[in-house]
C-alpha positions as CSV (number, residue, x, y, z in Angstrom):
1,X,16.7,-23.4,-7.0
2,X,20.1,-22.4,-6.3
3,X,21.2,-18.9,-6.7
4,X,24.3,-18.5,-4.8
5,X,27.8,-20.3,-5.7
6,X,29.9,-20.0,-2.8
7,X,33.9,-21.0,-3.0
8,X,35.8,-19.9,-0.2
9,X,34.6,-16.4,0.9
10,X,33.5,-15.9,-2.5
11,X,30.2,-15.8,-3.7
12,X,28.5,-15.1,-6.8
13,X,25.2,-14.8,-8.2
14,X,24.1,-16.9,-10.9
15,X,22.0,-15.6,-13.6
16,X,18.6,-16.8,-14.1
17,X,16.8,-18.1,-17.4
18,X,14.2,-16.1,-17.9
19,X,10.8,-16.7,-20.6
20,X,8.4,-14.1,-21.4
21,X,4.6,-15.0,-22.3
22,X,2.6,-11.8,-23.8
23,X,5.8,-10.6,-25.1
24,X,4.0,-9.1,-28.4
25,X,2.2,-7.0,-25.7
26,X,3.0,-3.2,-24.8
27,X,3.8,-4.6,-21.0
28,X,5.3,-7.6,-22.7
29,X,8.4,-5.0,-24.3
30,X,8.6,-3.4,-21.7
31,X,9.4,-6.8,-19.8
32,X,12.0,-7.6,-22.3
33,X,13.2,-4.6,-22.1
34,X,14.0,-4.6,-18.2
35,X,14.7,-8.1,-18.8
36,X,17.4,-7.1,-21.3
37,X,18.8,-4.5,-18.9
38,X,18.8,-6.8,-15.4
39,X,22.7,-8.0,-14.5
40,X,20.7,-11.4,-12.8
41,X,18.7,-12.3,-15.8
42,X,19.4,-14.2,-18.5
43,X,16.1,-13.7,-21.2
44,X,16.2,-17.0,-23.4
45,X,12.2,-17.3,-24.6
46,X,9.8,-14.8,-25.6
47,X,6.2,-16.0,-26.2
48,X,3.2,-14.3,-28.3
49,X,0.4,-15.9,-30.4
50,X,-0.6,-13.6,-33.4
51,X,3.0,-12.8,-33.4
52,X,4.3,-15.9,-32.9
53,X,7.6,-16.3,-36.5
54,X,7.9,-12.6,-35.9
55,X,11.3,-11.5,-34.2
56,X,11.4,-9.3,-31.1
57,X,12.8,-6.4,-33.5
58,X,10.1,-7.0,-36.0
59,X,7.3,-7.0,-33.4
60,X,8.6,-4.1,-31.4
61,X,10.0,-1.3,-33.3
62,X,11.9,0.1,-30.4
63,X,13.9,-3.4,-29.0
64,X,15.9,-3.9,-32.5
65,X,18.9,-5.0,-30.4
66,X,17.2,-8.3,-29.1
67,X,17.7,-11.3,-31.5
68,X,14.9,-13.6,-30.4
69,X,12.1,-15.2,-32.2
70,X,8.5,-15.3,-30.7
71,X,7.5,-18.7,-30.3
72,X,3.5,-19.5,-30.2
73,X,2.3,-19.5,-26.6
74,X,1.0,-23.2,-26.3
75,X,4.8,-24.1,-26.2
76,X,5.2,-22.4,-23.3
77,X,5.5,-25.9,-21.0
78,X,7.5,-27.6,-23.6
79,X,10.1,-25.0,-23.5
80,X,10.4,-23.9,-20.6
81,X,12.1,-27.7,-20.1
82,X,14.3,-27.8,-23.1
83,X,15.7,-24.1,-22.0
84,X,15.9,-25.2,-18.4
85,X,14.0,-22.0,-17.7
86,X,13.7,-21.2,-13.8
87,X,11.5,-17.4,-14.2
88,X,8.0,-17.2,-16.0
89,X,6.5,-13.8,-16.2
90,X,3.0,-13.9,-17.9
91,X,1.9,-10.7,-19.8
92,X,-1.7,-12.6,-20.7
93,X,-5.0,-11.5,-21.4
94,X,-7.7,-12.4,-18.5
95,X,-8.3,-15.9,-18.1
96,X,-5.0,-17.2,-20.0
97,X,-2.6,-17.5,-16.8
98,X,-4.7,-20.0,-15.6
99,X,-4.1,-22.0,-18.8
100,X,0.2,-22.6,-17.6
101,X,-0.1,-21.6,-13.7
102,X,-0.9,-25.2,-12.5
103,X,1.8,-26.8,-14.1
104,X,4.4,-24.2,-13.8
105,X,4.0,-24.7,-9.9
106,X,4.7,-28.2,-10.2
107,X,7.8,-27.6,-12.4
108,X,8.4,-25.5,-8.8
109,X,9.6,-22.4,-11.2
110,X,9.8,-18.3,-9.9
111,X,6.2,-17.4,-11.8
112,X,5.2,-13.5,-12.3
113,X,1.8,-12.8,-13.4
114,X,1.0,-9.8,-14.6
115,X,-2.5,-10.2,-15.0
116,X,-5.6,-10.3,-12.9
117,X,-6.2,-14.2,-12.9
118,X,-4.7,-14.4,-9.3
119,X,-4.5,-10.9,-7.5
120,X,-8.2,-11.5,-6.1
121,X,-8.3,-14.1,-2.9
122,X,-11.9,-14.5,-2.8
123,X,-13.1,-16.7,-6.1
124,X,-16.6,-14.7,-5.6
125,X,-14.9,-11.4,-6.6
126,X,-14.0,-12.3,-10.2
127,X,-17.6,-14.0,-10.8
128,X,-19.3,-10.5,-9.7
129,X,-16.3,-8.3,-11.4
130,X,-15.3,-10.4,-14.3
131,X,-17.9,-12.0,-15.0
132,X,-16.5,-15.9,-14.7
133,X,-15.9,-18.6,-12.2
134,X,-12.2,-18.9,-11.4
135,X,-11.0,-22.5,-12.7
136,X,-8.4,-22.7,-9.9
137,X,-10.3,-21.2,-6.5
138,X,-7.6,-23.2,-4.7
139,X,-4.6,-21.5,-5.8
140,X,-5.7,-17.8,-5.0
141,X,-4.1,-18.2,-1.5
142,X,-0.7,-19.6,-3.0
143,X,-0.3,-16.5,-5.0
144,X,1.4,-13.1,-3.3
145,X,0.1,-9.9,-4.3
146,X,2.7,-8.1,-5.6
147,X,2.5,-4.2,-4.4
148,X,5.7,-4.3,-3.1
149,X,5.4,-0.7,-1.0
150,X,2.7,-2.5,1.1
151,X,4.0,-6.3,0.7
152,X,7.6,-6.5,0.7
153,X,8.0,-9.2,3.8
154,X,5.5,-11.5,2.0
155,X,7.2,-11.4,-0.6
156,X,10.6,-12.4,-0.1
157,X,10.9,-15.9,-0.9
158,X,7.9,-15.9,-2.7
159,X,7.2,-18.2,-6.0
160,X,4.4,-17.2,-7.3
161,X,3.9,-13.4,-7.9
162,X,0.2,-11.8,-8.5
163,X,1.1,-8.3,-10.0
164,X,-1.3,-5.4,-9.2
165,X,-3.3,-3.6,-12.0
166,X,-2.1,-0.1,-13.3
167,X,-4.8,2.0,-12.0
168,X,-4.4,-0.2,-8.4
169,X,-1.0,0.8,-8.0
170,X,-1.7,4.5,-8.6
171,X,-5.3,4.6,-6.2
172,X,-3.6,2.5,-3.3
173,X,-0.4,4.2,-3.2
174,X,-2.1,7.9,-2.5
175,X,-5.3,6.3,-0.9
176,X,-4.3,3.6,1.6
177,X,-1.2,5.7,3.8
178,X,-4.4,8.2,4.6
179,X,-6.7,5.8,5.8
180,X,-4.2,3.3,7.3
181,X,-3.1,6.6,10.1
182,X,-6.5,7.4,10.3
183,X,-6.2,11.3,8.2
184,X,-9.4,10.1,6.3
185,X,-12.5,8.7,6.2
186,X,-12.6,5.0,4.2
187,X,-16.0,6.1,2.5
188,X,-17.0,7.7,0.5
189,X,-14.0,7.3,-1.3
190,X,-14.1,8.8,-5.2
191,X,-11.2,8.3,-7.5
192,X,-11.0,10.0,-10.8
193,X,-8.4,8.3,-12.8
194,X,-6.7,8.8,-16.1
195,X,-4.8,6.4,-18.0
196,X,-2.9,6.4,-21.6
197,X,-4.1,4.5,-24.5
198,X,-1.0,1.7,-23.9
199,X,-3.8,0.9,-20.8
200,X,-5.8,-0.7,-23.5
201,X,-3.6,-3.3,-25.0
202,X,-2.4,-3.7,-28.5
203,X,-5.3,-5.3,-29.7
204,X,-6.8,-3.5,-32.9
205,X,-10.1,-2.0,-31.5
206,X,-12.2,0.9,-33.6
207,X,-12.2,3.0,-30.2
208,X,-8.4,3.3,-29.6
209,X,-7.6,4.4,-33.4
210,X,-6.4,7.7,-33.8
211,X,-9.5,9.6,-34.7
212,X,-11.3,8.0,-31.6
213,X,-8.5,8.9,-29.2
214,X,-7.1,12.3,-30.5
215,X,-8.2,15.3,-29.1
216,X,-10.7,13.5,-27.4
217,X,-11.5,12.7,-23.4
218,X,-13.6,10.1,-22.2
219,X,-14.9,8.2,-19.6
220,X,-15.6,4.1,-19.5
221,X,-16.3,0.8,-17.3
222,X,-18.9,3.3,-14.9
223,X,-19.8,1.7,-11.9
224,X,-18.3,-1.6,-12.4
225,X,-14.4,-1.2,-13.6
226,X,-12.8,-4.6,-12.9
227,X,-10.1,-2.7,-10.7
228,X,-12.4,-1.6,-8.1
229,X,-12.2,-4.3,-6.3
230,X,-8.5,-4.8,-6.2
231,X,-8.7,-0.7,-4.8
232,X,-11.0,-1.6,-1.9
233,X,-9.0,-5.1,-0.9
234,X,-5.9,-2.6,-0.8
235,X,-7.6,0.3,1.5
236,X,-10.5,-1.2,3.1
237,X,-12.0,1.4,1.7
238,X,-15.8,1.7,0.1
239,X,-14.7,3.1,-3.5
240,X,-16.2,4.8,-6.7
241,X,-13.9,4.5,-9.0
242,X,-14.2,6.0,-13.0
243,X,-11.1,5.4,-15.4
244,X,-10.9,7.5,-18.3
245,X,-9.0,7.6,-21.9
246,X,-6.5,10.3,-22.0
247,X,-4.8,11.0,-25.4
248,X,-1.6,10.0,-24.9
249,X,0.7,6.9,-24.9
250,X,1.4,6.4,-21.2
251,X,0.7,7.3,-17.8
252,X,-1.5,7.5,-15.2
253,X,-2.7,9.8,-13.1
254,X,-5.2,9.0,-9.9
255,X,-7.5,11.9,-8.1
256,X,-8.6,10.8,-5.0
257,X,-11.5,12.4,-3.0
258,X,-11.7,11.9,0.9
259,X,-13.6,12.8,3.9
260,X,-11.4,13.8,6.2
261,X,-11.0,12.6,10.0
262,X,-11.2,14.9,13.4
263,X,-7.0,14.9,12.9
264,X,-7.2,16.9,9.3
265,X,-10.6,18.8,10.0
266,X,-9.6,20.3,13.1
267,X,-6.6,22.0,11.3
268,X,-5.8,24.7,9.0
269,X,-5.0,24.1,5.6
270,X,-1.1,24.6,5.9
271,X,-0.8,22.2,8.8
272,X,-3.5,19.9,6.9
273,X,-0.9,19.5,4.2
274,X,2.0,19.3,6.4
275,X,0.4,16.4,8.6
276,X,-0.8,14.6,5.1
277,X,2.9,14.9,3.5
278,X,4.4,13.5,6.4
279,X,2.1,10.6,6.2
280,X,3.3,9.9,2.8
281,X,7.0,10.4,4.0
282,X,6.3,8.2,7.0
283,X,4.7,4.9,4.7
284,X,7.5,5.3,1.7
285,X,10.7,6.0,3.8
286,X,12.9,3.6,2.2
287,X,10.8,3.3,-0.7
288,X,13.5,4.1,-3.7
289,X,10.5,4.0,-6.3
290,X,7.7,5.9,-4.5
291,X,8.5,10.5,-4.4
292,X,6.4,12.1,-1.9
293,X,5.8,15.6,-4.1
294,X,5.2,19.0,-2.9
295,X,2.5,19.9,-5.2
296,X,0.3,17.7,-7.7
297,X,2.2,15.4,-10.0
298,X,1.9,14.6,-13.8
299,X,2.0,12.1,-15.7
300,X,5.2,13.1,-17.8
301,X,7.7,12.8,-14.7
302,X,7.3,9.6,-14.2
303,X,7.7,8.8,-18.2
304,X,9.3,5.6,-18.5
305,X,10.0,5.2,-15.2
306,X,9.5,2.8,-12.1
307,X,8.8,5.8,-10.1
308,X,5.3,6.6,-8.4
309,X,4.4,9.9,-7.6
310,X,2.0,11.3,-4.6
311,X,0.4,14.3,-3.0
312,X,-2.6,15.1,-0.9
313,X,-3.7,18.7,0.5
314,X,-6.9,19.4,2.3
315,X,-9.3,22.0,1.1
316,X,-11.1,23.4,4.1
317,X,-14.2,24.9,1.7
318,X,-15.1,21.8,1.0
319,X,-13.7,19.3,3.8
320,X,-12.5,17.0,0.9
321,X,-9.0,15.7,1.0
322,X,-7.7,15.5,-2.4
323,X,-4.9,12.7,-3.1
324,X,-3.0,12.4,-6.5
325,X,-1.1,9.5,-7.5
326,X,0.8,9.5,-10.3
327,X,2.8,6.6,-12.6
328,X,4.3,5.1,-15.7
329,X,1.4,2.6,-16.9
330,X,3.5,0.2,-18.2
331,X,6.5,0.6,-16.0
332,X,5.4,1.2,-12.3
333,X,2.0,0.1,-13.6
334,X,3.1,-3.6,-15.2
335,X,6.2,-4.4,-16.0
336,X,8.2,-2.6,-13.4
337,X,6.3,-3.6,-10.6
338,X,7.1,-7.1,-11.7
339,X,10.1,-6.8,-11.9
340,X,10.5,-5.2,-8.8
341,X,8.0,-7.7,-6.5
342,X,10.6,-10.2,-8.5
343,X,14.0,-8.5,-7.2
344,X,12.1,-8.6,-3.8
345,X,11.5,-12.3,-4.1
346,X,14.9,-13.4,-5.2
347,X,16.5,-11.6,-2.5
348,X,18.2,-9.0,-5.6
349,X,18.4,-5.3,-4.8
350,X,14.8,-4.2,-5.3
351,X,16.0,-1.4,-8.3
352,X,18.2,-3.8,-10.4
353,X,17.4,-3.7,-13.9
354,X,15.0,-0.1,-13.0
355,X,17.2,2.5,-12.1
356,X,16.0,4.2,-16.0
357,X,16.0,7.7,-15.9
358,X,12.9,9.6,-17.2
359,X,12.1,10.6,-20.9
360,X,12.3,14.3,-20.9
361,X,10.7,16.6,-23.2
């Protein structure tokens, strides 16, 4: 794949064709809409199944600007060598990715999943998680996981992208720093997390209508959420983890509970914070999409946004260390972060097609 033209001292970069599967999806528009916005991509296919006839604008109230039809998904292969198409990103339910990932790789194209059918490296996990034997044990190890903040040298070069889940992102990014310097304890490790109702897909279920979700808060997946795993694999760290329903569109918003180490104990709780935030500053330096904060964050500042948000203090009362983590669950959360891991791979600067600024009020 050639992506430098070179004349003389001259060099430009060519843009690349890019097909979206999922694109009926919430992450799917937002991938069409970075896609849209990137000066290195070219977007030439959108895929969807129950939408497939529909146009973008029809499907997605808020992209009436993109003139493209959705095609039906089991065309994906088909097209992808008419349109000479050299970047897949995959916006699938579970299991679907490994429908198109075997021969993608040997059509040797850039290939972004952004769901869970790869992230996992041991084929065991998604029998005791999800419930199924992987079809494809052998191509775990091909795929990089794509959490760029904690990845970025893999990455480069890469082919073949796993993305991280939403609730991942927002757990490792606050958890992992703290252990990884030694500020906390790996276990117990509880994380309270809340996500939008976006989290849950488009799919038309009873419990994500408007009289299940307004004013209402709730708890699901106890004890055996899918994304636990993917949390401990990220912070060698022994995790209870329970997701919640917030009602609202997006976000995400991580509270992490840790034991603290001899290093945070042994201090008061100014110097506590201090030594925590300058763990955080320490990991991300560098990191354009990751703000260390100075107090807890909310979902709302990062609305929209490939920004994460973080902040731990130490409450001495209890000897818990509390770390937040907050993000944009279909931006930082999905589509974003694949973007991003992308940019990384290509060798593009890492914020092209990203640089959005937040929806405020």
């Amino acid at each position: 794949m050639i992506m430098h033209h070179c004349v003389g001292f001259e060099c430009k970069i060519l843009i690349m064709k890019v097909a979206i599967a999922g694109a009926s999806g919430f992450a799917g528009a937002e991938l069409i809409k970075i896609c849209t916005r990137h000066p290195e991509l070219e977007l030439v296919a959108v895929f969807a199944e129950s939408s497939a006839g529909l146009t973008v604008r029809e499907s997605h109230a808020g992209l009436s600007d993109v003139d493209l039809a959705l095609i039906s998904t089991e065309k994906l292969l088909s097209v992808v060598d008419d349109l000479d198409i050299e970047v897949v990103f995959l916006a699938l339910p579970h299991g679907a990715s490994q429908d198109y990932v075997p021969q993608l790789l040997e059509r040797e194209l850039v290939i972004v999943d952004l769901g869970a059918d790869y992230r996992l490296k041991d084929p065991g996990d998604y029998k005791s998680w999800y419930g199924v034997d992987h079809r494809q044990p052998e191509l775990l190890e091909r795929a990089v996981y794509g959490l760029v903040e904690f990845n970025r040298d893999r990455l480069k070069g890469s082919k073949f992208i796993a993305a991280p889940g939403c609730y991942v992102t927002a757990a490792s990014l606050a958890i992992k720093p703290l252990i990884d310097e030694s500020l906390v304890l790996s276990e117990p490790v509880i994380v309270d997390a809340a996500s939008g109702v976006s989290g849950a897909g488009r799919t038309n279920k009873s419990q994500n209508m408007f009289m299940s979700i307004a004013e209402n808060f709730s708890a699901y997946g106890l004890k055996n959420h899918r994304h636990t795993v993917e949390i401990e694999t990220n912070t060698n760290a022994k995790v209870l983890f329970t997701p919640h329903l917030a009602p609202m569109t997006r976000g995400i918003l991580a509270t992490c509970y840790l034991r603290p180490t001899h290093l945070i104990g042994s201090l008061d709780a100014k110097d506590a914070d201090e030594l925590l935030a300058s763990c955080y500053r320490r990991t991300f330096a560098g990191d354009t999409f990751v703000d260390v904060e100075s107090s807890a964050p909310s979902t709302r500042s990062t609305y929209g946004t490939n920004k994460a948000k973080v902040f731990a203090t130490f409450d001495p009362r209890t000897n818990w260390v509390i770390a937040f983590g907050a993000l944009d669950n279909l931006v930082k959360g999905a589509a974003g972060q694949a973007v991003q891991a992308l940019n990384v791979a290509l060798g593009f600067d890492e914020s092209l097609g990203l640089n959005e600024i937040g929806v405020w009020p």
